[in-house]
N, C-alpha and C positions, 0 to 999 in steps of 0.2 A: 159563097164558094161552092155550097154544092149542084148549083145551078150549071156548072161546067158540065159539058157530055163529050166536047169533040174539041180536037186542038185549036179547030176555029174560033170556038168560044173560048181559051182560052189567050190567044194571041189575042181579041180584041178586050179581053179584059186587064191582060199587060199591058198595052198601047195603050191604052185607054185610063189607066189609073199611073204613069208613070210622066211626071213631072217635067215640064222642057227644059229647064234650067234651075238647078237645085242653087237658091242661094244660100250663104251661109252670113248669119250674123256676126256680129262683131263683136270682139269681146271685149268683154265688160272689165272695167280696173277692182283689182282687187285691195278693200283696204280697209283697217280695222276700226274702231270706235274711235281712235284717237286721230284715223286720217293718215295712217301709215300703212305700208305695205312690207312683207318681211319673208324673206327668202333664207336656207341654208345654202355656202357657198364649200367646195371642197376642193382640195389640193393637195397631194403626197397623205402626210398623215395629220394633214391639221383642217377642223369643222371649225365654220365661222356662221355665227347667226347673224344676220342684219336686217335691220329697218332703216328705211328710206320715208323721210316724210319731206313736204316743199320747206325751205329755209334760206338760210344766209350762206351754206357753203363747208357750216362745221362737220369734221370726221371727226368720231370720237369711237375709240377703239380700248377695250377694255380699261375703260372708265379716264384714261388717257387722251390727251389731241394726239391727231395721228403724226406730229412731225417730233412729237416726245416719243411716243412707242415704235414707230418706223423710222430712227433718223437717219436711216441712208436715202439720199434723195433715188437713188433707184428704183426701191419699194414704197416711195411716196408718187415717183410719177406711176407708177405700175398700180395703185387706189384712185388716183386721177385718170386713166385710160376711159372705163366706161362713162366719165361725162363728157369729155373730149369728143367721144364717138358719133353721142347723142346730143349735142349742143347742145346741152345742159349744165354747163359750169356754173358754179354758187347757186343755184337753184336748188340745193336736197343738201337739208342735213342727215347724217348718217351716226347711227348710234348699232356698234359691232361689239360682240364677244367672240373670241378666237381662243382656241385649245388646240394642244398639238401641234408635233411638228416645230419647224423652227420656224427662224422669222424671214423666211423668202416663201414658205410653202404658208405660212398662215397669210402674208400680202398677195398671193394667189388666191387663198381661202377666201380674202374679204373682194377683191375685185370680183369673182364667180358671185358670190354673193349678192353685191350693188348691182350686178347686171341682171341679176333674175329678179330682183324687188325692183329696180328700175323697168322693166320691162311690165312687171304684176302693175304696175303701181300708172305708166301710161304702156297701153297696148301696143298704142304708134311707133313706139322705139324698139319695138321687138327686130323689124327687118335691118335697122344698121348694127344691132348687139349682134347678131345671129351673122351677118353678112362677118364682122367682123372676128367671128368665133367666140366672143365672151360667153356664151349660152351652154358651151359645148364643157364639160366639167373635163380637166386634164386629167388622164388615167393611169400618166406615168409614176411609179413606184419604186421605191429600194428593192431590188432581188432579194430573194435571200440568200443567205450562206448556206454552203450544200457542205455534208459532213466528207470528210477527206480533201478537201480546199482549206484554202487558206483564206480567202474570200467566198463573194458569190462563184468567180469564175478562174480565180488565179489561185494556181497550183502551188506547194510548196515546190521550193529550188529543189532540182532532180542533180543527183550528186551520183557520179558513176561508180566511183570509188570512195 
């Protein structure tokens, strides 16, 4: 570098050292001694930790099957979404803890979940989770209650008299 004296020399030592096509490797699956991969998933106020390892297709949710602890089929298709995605059905059992929150923000918690450990766990699946939004953590929240309301945003009844 200190060989530079004039812009000359410098523009043929940019041109010169600056690569035509930067490629980028591929990433590598993330997974643990036992062959799983484990993501945090989040939603309103409920954290869900999951691991995704290949299997027969069981969810099991805090120590539960998921159609005991989820039994509205709404929040069971809403755990099925990210293999659907990735055409991956019965291929990954799933073993989740879920705190907080109730049980539509905690079946948010555990689908954000399986798609970040499905995604860690094959790379290839990243572009239809992400295409699809799974990847993207929902940021919607309860307001809070503001002191002189009656709620977040509704007033007490106004009485003129």
């Amino acid at each position: 570098m200190s060989d530079i004296k004039s812009l000359d020399d410098l523009k043929s030592v940019v041109s010169g050292s600056a690569p035509a096509a930067v490629e980028v490797a591929p990433k590598t699956p993330q997974r643990d001694s036992l062959g799983r991969s484990y993501a945090t998933g989040k939603r309103k106020d409920a954290v869900a930790r999951v691991w995704v390892k290949p299997g027969s297709g069981k969810v099991i949710v805090n120590g539960k099957e998921m159609a005991v602890y989820f039994a509205r089929p709404v929040l069971q298709m809403i755990l099925k979404q990210p293999f659907t995605i990735a055409n991956v059905e019965g291929q990954f059992d799933v073993f989740a803890t879920v705190a907080g929150g109730g049980l539509s923000g905690q079946a948010g918690a555990v689908k954000h979940g399986i798609s970040k450990a499905l995604q860690l766990y094959e790379p290839a699946l990243r572009g239809a989770l992400k295409a699809a939004g799974f990847l993207t953590r929902d940021s919607r929240v309860v307001e809070r209650k503001k002191y002189g309301k009656r709620k977040a945003r509704r007033s007490f009844q106004f009485s003129k008299r």
